[in-house]
N, C-alpha and C positions, 0 to 999 in steps of 0.2 A: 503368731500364736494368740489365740483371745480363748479369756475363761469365763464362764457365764458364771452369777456370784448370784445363789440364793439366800445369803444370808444377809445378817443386816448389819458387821462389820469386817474390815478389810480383814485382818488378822482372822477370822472362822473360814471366812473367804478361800485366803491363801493355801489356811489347813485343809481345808476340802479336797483344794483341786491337787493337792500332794506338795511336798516339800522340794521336793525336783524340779515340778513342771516351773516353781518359784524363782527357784534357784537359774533355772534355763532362762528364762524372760528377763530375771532384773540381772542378769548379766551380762542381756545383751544391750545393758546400760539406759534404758528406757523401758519405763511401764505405766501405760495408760487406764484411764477407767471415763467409763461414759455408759447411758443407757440406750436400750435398743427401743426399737419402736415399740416392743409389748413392756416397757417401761422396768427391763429386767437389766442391772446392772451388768458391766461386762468390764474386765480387764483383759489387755493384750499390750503386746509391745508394739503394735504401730494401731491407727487410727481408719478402720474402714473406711473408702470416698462415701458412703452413705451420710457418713456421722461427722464429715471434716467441718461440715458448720454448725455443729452441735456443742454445748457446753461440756468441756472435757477438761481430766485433770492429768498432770505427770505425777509419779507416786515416785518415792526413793526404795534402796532394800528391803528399809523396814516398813512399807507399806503406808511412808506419810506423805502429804500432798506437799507438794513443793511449786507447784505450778499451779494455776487454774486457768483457762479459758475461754470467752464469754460465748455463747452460742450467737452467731452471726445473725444479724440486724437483719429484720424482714422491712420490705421498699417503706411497710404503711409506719412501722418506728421510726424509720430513718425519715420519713415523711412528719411524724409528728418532732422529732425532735429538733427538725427544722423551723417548723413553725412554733413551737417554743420560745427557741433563738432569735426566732424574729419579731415576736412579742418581748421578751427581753430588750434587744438592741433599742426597739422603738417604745418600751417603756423609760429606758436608760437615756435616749434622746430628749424626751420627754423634759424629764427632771433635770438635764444640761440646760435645756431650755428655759422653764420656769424660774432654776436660778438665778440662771441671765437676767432676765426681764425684771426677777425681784433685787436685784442688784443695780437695776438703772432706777427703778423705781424708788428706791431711798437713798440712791444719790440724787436724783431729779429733785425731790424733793421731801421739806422738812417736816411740814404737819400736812391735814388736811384740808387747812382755809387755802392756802399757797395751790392746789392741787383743783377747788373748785373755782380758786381764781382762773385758772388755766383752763378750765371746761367752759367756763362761761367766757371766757376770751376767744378761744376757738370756734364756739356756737352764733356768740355776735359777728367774726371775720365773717362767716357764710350767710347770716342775715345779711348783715351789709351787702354782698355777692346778689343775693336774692332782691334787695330792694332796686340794685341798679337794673338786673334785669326784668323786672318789673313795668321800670321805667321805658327802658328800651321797648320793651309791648306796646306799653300807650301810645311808643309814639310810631310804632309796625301797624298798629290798628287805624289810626286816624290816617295816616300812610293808605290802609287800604280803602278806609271808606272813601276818600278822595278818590282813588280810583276807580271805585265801582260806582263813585257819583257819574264818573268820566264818561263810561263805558255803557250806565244807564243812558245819558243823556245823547251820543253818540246811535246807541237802538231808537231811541225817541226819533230820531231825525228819518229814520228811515236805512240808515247806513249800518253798515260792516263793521262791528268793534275792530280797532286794529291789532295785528298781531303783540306790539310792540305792549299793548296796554293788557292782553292778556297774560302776557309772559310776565310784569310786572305785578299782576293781580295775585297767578299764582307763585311768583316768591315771594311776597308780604307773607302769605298765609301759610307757608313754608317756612317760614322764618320764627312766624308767631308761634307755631306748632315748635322748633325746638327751641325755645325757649321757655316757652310751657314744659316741655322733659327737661330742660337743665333745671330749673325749680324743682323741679319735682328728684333729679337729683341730691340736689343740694338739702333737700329735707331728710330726704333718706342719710344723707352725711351727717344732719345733724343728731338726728337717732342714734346715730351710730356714736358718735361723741360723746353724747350722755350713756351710751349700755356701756362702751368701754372703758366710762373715768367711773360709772356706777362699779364695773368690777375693780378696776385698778385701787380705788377707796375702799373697797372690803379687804383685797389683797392686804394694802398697805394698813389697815386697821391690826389686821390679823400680824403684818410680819412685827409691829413695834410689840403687839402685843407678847408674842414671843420673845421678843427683848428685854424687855420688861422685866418677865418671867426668868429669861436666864439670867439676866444680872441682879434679881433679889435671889437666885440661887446661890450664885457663887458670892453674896456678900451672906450671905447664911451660913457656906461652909466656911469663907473665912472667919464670920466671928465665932467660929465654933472650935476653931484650932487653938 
């Protein structure tokens, strides 16, 4: 049985559609209400499949809601509500994270001298790294001009450079070449060394300062008690 409700409370509602027809429905121990597609309210004792994923309520005798409904989730909500959640998770990851690190970072260490000692100990290991291969160049270079003295003097005569001294020509110069990229590595390490102790010293600037800040708080409220 469904009543179509022009009015604008349950109670005139009810009145309208007669005190029987009332009486018939809430005692067949359920009485629902929900809107129809021309956005006109509707009470019945059961739920048309039209309206089963629509926002509906259960009403008692006296016409109060005792129940409510939600009208069922379209893919694109369920879809946003996801990606929500997963901005969440991976904001909440986040902030586990930066804990962490701020948690190592002032037990690592105490002030900030202690902290650029340690930048500039890390920076010099890779210079050092850098000067020995350097070294090694000088001596892959002189390595090669010997052999391309070799291998001139060899054409000079009228002869066949041999295979053995081509093969060694080009791995001098194969060699020279990745060492020239590990330099160049290793510079890009150091960069890196200074932007990440440059943040980790602003971090640590910022986390004592907050310490600071809370412990002239709480010696605030205690001398205030």
């Amino acid at each position: 049985m469904t009543i179509i409700c022009r009015f604008k409370t349950v109670s005139l509602c009810l009145l309208a559609a007669g005190l029987l027809t009332f009486q018939a429905t809430a005692g067949a121990g359920k009485l629902y209400k929900w809107v129809d597609e021309n956005g006109r309210v509707r009470y019945g004792d059961r739920i048309p499949p039209q309206y089963a994923k629509q926002k509906r309520e259960r009403l008692n005798e006296r016409g109060i809601v005792v129940e409510t409904k939600a009208a069922a989730k379209t893919p694109e909500q369920i879809a946003e509500e996801q990606r929500l959640a997963r901005l969440a998770a991976e904001e909440k990851r986040r902030r586990e994270e930066q804990a962490a690190k701020d948690r190592i970072l002032l037990d690592t260490f105490t002030n900030e001298d202690e902290m650029i000692m340690t930048r500039d100990g890390k920076i010099e290991a890779v210079e050092a790294a850098i000067r020995v291969t350097h070294g090694r160049i000088e001596n892959l270079r002189q390595r090669l001009a010997e052999l391309t003295t070799r291998a001139a003097n060899v054409e000079r005569a009228g002869k066949p450079v041999p295979d053995s001294i081509k093969h060694q020509i080009a791995d001098a110069r194969k060699q020279i070449q990745q060492n020239l990229d590990y330099i160049e590595r290793k510079k890009q390490e150091q960069k890196e060394i200074r932007r990440k102790f440059e943040l980790d010293i602003k971090r640590f600037r910022e986390l004592k300062l907050a310490e600071a800040e809370a412990r002239a708080k709480a010696e605030a409220e205690a001398a205030g008690r």
